[in-house]
LOSEVO-597362 format. One record per residue (C-alpha): residue in three letters; y, x, z. Coordinates in pm, whole numbers. Layout:
<recs>
REC_ALA_Y_X_Z
...
</recs>
This chain:
<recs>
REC_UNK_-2100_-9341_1558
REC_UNK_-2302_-9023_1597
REC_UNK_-2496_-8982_1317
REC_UNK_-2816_-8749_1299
REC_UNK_-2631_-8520_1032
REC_UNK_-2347_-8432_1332
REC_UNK_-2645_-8317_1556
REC_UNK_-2808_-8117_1288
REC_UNK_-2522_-7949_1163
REC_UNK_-2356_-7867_1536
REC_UNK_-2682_-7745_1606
REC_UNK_-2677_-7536_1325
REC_UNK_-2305_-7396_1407
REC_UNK_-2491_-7292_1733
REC_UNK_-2719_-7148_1590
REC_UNK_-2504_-6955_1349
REC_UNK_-2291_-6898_1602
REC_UNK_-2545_-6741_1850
REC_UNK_-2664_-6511_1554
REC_UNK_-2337_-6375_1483
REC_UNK_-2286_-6327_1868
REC_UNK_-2601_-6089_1906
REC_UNK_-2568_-5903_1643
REC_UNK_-2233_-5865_1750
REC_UNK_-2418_-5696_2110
REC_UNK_-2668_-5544_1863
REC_UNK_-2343_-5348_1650
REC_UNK_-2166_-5276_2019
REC_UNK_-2483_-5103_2156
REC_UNK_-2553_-4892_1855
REC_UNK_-2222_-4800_1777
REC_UNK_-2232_-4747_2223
REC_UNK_-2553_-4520_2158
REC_UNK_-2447_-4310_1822
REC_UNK_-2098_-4247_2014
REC_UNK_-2289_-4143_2307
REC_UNK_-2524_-3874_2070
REC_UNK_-2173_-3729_1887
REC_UNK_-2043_-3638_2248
REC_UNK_-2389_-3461_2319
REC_UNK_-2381_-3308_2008
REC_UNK_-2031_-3185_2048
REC_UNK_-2081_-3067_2353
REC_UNK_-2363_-2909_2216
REC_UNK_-2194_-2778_1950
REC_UNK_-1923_-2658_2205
REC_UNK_-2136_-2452_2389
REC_UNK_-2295_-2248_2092
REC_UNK_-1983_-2237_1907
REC_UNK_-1804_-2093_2224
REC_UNK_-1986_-1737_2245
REC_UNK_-1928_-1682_1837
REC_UNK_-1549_-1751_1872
REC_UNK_-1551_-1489_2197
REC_UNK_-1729_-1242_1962
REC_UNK_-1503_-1309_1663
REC_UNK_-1190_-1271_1887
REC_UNK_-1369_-907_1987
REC_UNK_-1418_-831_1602
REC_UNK_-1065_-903_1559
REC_UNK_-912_-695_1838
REC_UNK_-1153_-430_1749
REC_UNK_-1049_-428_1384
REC_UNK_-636_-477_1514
REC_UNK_-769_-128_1728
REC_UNK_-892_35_1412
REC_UNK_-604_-83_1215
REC_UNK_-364_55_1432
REC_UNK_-519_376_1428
REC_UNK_-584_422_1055
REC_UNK_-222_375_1029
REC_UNK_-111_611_1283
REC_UNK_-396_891_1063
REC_UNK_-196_786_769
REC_UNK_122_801_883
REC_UNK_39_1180_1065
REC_UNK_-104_1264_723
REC_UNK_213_1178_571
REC_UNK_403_1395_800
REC_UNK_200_1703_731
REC_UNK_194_1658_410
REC_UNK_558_1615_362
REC_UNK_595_1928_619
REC_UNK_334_2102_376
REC_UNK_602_2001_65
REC_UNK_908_2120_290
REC_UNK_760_2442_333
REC_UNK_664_2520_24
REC_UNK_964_2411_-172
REC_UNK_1159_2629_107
REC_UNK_902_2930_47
REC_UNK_972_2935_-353
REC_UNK_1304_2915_-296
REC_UNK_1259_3186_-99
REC_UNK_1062_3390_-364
REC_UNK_1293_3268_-643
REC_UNK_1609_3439_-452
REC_UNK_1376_3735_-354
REC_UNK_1306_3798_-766
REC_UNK_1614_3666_-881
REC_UNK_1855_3914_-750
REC_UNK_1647_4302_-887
REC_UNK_1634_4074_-1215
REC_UNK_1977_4053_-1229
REC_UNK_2050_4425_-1110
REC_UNK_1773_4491_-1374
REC_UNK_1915_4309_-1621
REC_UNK_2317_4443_-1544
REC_UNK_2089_4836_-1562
REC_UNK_1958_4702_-1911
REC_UNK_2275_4610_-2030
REC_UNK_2469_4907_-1912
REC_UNK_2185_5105_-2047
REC_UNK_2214_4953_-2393
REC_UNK_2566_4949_-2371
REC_UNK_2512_5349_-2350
REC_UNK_2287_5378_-2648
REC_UNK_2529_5174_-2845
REC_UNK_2839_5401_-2749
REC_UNK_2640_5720_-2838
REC_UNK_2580_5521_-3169
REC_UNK_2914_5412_-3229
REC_UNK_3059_5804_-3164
REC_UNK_2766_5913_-3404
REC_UNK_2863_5655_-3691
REC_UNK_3226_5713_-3595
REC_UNK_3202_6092_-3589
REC_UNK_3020_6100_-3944
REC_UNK_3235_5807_-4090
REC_UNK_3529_6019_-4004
REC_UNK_3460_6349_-4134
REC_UNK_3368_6137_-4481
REC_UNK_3728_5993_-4474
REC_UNK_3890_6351_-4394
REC_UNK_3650_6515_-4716
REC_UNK_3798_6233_-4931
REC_UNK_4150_6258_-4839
REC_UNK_4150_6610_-4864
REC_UNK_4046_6623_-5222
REC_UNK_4346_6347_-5282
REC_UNK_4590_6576_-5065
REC_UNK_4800_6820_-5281
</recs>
């Protein structure tokens, strides 16, 4: 009941079957190998890697250093220059008062001064204006 074509084609299943199995072992022991050069290479890649991030954590706490002192520069700047602003708003105000009262006594002398000259004018134009009046109402007086 065996026939020749049963013997050929289980021997080709084993066959097949045996292929399929080592290349399965062939895939398992690269894939073994290649997971075995990423660790080296990440370990690798660890170590040189490690020193740059200890220098770039440096940089960075150098540069938070220098940061922190621009701003405290800056912010002492600020402060003497607003002092500086203070002190010269308070030094014209200062000089303003200083020249603001003689201006005014100056000024009040000015005015009673013109006020003067404008009296003396008045009791000249009033003095003339008069005796015109009295020469005119004499002639009309009988």
């Amino acid at each position: 009941m065996n026939s020749p074509w049963t013997d050929v084609f289980l021997g080709i299943i084993a066959v097949a079957t045996l292929a399929i199995a080592i290349t399965q072992i062939a895939v398992i022991v690269a894939a073994a190998r290649a997971a075995r050069r990423l660790e080296r290479l990440a370990e690798e890649f660890q170590r040189e890697v490690k020193p740059i991030f200890g220098q770039l954590n440096a940089i960075g706490s150098d540069l938070s250093r220098a940061a922190a002192l621009a701003t405290a520069q800056v912010e002492r700047a600020d402060r003497l220059f607003a002092d500086f602003a203070a002190r010269v708003e308070q030094t014209m105000t200062s000089v303003q008062a200083t020249l603001d009262a003689p201006a005014r006594e100056g000024r009040a002398l000015l005015s009673g001064f013109h006020a003067a000259v404008q009296a003396l004018r008045e009791l000249r134009q009033g003095g003339r204006a008069r005796r015109g009046r009295g020469d005119d109402e004499d002639a009309l007086f009988i």
